[in-house]
The first five atom37 places (N, CA, C, CB, O) and aatype in JSON, in Angstrom:
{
  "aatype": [20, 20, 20, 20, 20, 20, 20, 20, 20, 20, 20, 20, 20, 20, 20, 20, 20, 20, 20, 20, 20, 20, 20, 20, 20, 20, 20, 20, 20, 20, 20, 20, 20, 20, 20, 20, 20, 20, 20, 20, 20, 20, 20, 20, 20, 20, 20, 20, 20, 20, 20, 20, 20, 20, 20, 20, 20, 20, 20, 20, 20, 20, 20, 20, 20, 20, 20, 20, 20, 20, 20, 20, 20, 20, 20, 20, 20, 20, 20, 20, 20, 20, 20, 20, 20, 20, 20, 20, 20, 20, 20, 20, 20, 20, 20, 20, 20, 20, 20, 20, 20, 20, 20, 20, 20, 20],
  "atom_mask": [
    [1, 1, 1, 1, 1],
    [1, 1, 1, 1, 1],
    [1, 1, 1, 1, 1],
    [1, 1, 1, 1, 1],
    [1, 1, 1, 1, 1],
    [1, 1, 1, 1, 1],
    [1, 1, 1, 1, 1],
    [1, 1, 1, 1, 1],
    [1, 1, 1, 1, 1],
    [1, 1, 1, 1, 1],
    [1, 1, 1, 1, 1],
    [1, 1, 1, 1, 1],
    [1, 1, 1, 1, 1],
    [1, 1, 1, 1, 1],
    [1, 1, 1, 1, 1],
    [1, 1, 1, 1, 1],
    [1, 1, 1, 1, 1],
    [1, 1, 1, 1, 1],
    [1, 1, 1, 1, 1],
    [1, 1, 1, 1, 1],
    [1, 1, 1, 1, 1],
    [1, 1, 1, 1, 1],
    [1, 1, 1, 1, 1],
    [1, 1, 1, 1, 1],
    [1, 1, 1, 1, 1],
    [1, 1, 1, 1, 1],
    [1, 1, 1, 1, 1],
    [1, 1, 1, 1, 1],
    [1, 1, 1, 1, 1],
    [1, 1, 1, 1, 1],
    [1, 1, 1, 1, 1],
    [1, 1, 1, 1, 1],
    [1, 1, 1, 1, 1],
    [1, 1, 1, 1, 1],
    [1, 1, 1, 1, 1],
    [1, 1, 1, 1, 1],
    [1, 1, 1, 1, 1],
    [1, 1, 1, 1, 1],
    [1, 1, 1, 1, 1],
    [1, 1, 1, 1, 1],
    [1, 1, 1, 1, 1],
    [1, 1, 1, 1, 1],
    [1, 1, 1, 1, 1],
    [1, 1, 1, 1, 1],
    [1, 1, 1, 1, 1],
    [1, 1, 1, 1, 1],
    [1, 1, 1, 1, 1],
    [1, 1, 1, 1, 1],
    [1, 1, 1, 1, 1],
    [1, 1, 1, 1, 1],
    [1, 1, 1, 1, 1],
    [1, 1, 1, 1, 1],
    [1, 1, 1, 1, 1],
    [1, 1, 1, 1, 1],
    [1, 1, 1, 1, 1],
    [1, 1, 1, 1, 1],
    [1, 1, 1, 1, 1],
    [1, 1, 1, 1, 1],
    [1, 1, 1, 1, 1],
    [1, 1, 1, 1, 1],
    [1, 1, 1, 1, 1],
    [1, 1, 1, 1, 1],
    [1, 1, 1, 1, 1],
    [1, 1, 1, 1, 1],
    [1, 1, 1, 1, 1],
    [1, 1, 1, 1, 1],
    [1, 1, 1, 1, 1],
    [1, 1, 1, 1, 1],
    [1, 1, 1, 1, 1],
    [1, 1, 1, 1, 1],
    [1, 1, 1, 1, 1],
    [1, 1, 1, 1, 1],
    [1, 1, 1, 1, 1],
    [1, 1, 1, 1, 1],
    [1, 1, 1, 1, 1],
    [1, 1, 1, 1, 1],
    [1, 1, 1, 1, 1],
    [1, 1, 1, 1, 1],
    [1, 1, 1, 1, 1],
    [1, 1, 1, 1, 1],
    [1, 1, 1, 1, 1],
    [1, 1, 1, 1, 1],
    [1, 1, 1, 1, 1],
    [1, 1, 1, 1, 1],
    [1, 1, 1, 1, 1],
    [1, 1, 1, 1, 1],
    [1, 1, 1, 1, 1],
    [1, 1, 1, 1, 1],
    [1, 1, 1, 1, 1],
    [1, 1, 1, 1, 1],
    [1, 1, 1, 1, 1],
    [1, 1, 1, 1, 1],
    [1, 1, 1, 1, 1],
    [1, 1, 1, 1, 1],
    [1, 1, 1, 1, 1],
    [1, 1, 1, 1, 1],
    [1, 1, 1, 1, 1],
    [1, 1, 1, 1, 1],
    [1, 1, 1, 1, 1],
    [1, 1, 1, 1, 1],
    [1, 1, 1, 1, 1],
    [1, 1, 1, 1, 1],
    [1, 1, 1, 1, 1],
    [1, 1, 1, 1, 1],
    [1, 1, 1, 1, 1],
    [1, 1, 1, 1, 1]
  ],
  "atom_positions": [
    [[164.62, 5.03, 105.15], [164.67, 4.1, 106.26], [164.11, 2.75, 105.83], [163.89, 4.64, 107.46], [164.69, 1.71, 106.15]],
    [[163.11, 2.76, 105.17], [162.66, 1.59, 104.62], [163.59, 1.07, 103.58], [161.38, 1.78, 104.1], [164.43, 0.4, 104.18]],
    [[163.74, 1.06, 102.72], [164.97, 0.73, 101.85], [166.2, -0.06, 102.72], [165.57, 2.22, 101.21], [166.61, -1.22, 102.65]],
    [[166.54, 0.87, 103.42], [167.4, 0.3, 104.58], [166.93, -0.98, 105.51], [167.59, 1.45, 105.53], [167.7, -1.92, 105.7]],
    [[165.94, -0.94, 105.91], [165.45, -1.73, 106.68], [165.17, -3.27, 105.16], [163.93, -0.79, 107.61], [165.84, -4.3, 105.19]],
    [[164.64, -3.14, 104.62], [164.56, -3.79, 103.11], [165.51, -4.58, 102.92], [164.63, -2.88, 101.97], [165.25, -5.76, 102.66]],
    [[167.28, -3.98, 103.02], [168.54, -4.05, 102.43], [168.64, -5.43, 103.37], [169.72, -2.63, 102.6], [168.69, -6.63, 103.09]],
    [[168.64, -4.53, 104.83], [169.66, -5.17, 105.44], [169.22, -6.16, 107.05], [170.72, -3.91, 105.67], [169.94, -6.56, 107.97]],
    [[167.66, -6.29, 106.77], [166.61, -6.32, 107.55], [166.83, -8.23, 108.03], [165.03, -5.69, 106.57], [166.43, -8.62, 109.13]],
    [[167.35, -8.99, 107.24], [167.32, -10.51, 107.32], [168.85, -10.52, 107.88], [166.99, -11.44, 105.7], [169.13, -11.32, 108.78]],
    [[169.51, -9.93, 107.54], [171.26, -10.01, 108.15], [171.28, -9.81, 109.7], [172.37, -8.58, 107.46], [171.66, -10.69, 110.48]],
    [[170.74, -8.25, 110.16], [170.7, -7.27, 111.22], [169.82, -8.37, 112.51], [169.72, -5.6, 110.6], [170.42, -8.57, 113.57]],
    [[168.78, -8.85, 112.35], [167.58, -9.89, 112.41], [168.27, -11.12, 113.39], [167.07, -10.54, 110.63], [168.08, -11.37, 114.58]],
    [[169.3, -11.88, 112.22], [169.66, -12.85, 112.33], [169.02, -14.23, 112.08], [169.97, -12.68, 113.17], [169.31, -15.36, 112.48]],
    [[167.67, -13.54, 110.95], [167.19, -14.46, 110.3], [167.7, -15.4, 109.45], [166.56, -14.04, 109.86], [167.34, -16.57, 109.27]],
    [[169.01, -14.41, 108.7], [169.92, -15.01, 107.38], [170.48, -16.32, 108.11], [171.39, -13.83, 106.72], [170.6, -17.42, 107.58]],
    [[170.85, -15.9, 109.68], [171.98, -17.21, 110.38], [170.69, -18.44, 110.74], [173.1, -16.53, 112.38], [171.09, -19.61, 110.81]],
    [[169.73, -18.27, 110.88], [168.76, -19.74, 110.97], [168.41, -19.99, 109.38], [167.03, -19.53, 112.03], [168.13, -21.12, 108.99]],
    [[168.43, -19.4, 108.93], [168.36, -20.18, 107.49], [169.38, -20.29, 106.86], [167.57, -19.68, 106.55], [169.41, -20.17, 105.63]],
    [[170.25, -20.51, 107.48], [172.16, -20.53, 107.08], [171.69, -20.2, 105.54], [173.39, -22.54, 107.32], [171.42, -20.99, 104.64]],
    [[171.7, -18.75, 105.53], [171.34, -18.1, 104.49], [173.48, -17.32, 104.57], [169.48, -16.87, 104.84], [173.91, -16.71, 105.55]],
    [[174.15, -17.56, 103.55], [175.56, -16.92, 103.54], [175.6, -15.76, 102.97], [176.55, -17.66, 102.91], [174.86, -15.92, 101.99]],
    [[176.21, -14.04, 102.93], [176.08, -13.7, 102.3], [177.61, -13.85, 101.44], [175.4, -12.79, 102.71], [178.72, -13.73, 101.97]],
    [[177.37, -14.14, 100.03], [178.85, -14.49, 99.6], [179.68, -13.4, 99.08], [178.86, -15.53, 98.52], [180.66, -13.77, 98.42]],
    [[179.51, -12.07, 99.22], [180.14, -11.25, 99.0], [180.31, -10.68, 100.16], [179.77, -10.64, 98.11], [179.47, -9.81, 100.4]],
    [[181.55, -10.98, 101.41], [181.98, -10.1, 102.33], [183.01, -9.52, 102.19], [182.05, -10.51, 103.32], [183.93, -10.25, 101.82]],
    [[183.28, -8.35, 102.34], [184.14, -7.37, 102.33], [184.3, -6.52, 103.8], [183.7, -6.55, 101.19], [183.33, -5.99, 104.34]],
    [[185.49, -6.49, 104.26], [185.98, -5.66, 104.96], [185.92, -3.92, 105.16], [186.9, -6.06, 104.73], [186.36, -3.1, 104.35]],
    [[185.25, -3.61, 106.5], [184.4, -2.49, 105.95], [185.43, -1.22, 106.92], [182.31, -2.69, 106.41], [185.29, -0.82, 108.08]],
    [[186.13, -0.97, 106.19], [187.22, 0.43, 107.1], [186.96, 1.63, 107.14], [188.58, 0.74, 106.64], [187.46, 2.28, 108.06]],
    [[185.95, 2.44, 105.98], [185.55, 3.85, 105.77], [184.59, 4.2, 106.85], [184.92, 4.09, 104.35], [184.43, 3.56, 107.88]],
    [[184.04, 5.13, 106.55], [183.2, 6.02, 107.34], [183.59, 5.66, 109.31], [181.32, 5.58, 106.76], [184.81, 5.54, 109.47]],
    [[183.15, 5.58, 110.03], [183.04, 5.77, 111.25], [184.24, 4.52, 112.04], [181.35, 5.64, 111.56], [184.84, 4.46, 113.11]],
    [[184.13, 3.59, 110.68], [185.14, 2.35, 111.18], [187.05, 2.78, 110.8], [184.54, 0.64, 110.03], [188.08, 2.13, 110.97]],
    [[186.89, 3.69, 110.42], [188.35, 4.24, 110.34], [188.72, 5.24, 111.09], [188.69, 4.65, 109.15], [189.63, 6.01, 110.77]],
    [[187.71, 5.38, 112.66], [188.03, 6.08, 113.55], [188.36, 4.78, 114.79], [186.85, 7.23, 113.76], [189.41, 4.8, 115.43]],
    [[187.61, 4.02, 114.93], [187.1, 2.94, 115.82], [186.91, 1.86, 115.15], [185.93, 3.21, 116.49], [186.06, 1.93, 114.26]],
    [[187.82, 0.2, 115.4], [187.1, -0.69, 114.88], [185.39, -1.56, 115.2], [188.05, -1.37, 114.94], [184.82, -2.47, 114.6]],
    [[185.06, -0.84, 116.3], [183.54, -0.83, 116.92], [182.88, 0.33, 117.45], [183.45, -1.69, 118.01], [182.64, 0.68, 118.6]],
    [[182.58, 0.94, 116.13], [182.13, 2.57, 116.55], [180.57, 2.04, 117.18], [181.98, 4.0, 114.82], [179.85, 3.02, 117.36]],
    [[180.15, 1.23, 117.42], [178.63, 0.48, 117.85], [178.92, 0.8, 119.58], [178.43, -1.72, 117.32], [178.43, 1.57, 120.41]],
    [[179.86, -0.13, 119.58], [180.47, -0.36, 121.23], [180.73, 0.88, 121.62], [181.92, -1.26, 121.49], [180.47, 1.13, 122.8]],
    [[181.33, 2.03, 120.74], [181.97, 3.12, 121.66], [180.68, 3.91, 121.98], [183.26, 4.13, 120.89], [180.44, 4.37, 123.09]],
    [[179.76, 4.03, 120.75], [178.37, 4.67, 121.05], [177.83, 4.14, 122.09], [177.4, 4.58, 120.02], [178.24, 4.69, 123.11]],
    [[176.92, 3.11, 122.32], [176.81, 2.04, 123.59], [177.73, 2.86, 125.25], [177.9, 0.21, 122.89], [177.17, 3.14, 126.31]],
    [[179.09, 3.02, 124.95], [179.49, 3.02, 125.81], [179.44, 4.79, 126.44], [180.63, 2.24, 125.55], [179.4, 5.12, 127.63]],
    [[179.46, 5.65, 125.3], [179.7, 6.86, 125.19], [177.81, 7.29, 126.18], [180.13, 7.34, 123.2], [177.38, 7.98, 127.1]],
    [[177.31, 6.23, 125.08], [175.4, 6.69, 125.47], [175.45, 6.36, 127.35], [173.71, 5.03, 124.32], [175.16, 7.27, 128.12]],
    [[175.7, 5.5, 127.68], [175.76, 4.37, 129.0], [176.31, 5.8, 130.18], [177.37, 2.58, 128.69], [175.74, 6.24, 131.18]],
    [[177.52, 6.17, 129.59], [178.08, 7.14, 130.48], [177.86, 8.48, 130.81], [179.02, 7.18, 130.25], [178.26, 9.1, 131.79]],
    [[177.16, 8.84, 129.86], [176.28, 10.19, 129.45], [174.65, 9.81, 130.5], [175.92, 10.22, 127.19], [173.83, 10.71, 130.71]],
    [[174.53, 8.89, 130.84], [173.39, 8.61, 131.21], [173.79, 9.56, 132.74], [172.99, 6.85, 131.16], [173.29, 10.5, 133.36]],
    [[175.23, 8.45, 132.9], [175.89, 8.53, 134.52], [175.64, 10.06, 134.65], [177.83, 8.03, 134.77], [174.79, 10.72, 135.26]],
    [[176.87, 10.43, 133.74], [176.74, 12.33, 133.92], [175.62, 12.96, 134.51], [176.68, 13.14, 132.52], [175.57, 13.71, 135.49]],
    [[174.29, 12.36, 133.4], [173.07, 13.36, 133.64], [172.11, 12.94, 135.14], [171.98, 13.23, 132.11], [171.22, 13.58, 135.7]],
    [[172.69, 11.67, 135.44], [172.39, 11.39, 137.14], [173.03, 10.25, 137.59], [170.81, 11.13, 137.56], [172.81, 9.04, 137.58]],
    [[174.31, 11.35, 138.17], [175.31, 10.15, 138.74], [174.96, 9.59, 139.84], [176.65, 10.53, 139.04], [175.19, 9.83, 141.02]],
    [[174.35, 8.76, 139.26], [173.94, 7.31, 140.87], [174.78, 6.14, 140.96], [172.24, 6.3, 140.74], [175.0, 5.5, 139.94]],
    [[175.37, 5.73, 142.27], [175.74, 4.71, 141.97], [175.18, 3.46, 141.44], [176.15, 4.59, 142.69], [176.06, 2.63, 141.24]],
    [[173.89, 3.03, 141.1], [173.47, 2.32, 140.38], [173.44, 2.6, 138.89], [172.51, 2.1, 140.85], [172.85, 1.83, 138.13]],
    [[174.13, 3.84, 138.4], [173.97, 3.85, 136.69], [175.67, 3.52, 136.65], [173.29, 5.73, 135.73], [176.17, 2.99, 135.67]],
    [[176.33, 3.85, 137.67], [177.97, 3.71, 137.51], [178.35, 2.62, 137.68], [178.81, 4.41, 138.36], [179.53, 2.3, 137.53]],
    [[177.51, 1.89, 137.98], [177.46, 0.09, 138.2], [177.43, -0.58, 137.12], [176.25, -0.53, 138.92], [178.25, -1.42, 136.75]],
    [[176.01, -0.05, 136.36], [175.69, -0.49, 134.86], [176.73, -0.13, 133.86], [174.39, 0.16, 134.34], [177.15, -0.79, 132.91]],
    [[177.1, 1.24, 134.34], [178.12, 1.72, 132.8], [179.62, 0.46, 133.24], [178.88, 4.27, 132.85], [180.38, 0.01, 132.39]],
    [[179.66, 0.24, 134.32], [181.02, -0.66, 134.66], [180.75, -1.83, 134.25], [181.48, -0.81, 136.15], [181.68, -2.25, 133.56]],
    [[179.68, -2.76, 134.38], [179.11, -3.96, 134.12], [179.2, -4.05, 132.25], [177.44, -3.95, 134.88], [179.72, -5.02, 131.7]],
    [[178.69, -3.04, 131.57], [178.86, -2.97, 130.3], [179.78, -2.67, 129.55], [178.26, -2.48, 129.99], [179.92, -2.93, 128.35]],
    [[180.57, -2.0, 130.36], [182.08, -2.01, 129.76], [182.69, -2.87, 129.96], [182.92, -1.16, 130.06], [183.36, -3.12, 128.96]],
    [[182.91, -3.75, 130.96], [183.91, -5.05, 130.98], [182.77, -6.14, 130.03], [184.36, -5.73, 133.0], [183.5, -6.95, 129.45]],
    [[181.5, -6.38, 129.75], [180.8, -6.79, 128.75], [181.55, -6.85, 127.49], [179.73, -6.05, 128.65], [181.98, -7.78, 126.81]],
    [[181.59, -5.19, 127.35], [181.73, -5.42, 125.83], [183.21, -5.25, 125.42], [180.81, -4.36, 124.97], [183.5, -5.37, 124.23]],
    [[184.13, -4.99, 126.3], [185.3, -5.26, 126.03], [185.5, -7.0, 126.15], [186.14, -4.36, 126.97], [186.33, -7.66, 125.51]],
    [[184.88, -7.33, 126.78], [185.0, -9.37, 126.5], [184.45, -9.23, 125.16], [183.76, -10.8, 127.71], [185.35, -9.26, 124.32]],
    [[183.52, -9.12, 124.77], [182.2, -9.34, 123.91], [183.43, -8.55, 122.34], [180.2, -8.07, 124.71], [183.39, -9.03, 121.21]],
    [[184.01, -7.8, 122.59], [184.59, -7.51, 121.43], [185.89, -8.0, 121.13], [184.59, -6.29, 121.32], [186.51, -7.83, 120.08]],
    [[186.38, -8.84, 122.46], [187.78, -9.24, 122.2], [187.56, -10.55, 121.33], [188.7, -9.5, 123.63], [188.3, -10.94, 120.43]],
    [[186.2, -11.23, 121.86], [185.76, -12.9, 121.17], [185.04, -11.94, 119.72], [184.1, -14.29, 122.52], [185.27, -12.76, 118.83]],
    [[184.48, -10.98, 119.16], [184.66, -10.55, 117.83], [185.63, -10.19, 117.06], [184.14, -9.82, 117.7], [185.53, -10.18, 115.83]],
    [[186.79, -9.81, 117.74], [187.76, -9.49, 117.16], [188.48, -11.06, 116.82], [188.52, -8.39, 118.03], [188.82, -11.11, 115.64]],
    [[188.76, -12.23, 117.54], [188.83, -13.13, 116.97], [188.28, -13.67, 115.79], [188.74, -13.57, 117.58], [188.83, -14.34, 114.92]],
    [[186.98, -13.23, 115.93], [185.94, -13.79, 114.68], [186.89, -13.16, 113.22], [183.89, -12.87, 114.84], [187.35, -13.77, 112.25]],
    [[186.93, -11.78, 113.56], [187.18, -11.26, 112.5], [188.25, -12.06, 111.86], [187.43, -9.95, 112.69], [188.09, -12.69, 110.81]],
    [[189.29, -12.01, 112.5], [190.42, -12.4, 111.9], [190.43, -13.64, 111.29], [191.34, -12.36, 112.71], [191.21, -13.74, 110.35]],
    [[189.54, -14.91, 111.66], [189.41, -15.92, 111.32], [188.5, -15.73, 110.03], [189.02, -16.67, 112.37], [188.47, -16.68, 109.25]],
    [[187.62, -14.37, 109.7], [187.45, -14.22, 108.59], [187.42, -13.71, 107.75], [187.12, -14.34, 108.47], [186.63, -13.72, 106.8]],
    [[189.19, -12.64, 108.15], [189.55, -11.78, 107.05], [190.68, -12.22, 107.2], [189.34, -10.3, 107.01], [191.19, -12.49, 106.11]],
    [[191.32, -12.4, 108.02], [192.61, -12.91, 107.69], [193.76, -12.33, 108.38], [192.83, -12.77, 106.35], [193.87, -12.36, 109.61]],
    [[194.85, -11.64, 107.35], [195.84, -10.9, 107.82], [195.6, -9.63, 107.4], [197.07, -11.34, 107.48], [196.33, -8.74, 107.83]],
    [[194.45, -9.3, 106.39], [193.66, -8.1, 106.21], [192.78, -7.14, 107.32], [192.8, -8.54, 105.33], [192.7, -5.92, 107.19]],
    [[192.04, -8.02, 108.61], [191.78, -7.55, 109.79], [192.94, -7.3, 110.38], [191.02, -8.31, 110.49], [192.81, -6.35, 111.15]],
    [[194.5, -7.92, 110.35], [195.48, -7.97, 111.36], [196.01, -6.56, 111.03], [196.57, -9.25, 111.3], [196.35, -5.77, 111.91]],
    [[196.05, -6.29, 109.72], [196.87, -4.6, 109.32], [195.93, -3.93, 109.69], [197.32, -4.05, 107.65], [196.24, -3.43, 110.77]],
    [[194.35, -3.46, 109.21], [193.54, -2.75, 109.82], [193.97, -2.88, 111.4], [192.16, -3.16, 109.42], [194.57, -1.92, 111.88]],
    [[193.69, -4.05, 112.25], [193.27, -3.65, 113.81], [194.92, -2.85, 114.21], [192.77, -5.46, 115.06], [194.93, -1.97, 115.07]],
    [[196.08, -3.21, 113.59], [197.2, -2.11, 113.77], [197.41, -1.15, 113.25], [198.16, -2.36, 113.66], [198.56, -0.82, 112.93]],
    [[196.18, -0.31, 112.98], [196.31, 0.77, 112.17], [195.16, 1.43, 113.24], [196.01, 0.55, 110.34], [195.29, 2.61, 113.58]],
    [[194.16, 0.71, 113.7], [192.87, 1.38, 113.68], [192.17, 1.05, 115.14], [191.95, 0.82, 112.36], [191.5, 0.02, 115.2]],
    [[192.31, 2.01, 116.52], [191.74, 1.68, 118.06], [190.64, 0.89, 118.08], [191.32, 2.9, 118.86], [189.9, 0.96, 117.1]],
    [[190.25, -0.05, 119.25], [189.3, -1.19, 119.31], [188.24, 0.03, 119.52], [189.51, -2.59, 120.62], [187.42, 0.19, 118.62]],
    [[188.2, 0.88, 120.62], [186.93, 1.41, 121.16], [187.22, 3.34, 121.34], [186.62, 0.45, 122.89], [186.36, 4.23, 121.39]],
    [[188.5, 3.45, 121.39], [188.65, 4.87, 121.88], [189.28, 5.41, 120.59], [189.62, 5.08, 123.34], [190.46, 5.14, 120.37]],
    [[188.5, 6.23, 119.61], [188.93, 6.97, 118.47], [190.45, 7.7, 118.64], [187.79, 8.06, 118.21], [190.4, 8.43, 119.63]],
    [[191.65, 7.75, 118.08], [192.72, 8.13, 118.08], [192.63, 9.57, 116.81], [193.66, 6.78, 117.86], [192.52, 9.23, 115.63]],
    [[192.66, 10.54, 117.03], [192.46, 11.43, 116.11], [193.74, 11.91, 115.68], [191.62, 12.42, 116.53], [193.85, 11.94, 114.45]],
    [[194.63, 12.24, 116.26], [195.93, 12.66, 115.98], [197.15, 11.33, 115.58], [196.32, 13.5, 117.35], [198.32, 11.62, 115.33]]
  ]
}
């Protein structure tokens, strides 16, 4: 965990972006969890949010899980722009290959 935290601790932070610190080796990241979901973050988030509802469905947690889903479906449509503006036509074949939020298994 430390190592990790070590690695990736000034990026995660957003320390690197006030010290317009660049990292110059970016690469496009499709393996592990991102070749189910192009925001396996968001689906967790969303998966955790609704699991909450389940375990006490109030209408005030079904409010929140609704409030955070139209969130982060905005919030990922203005990242998904990002991307493309900085991968290119390399994000454009991935995002037609690969669901924004709901894993496609078959």
């Amino acid at each position: 965990m430390l190592i990790c935290m070590k690695k990736y601790f000034l990026d995660l932070s957003g320390i690197n972006a006030l010290l317009k610190k660049q990292d110059t080796e970016i690469h496009l990241q499709v393996s592990g969890m991102n070749s189910y979901v192009r925001h396996p973050l968001y689906t967790g988030t969303l998966v955790f949010i609704f699991g909450i509802f389940l375990l006490q469905p109030l209408v005030s947690n079904f409010i929140s899980f609704l409030c955070i889903l139209v969130y982060t479906i905005i919030g990922a449509r203005f990242e998904e722009q990002k991307l493309v503006r900085t991968f290119g036509n390399e994000y454009k074949i991935y995002a037609s290959q690969v669901p924004m939020l709901l894993p496609s298994f078959w």
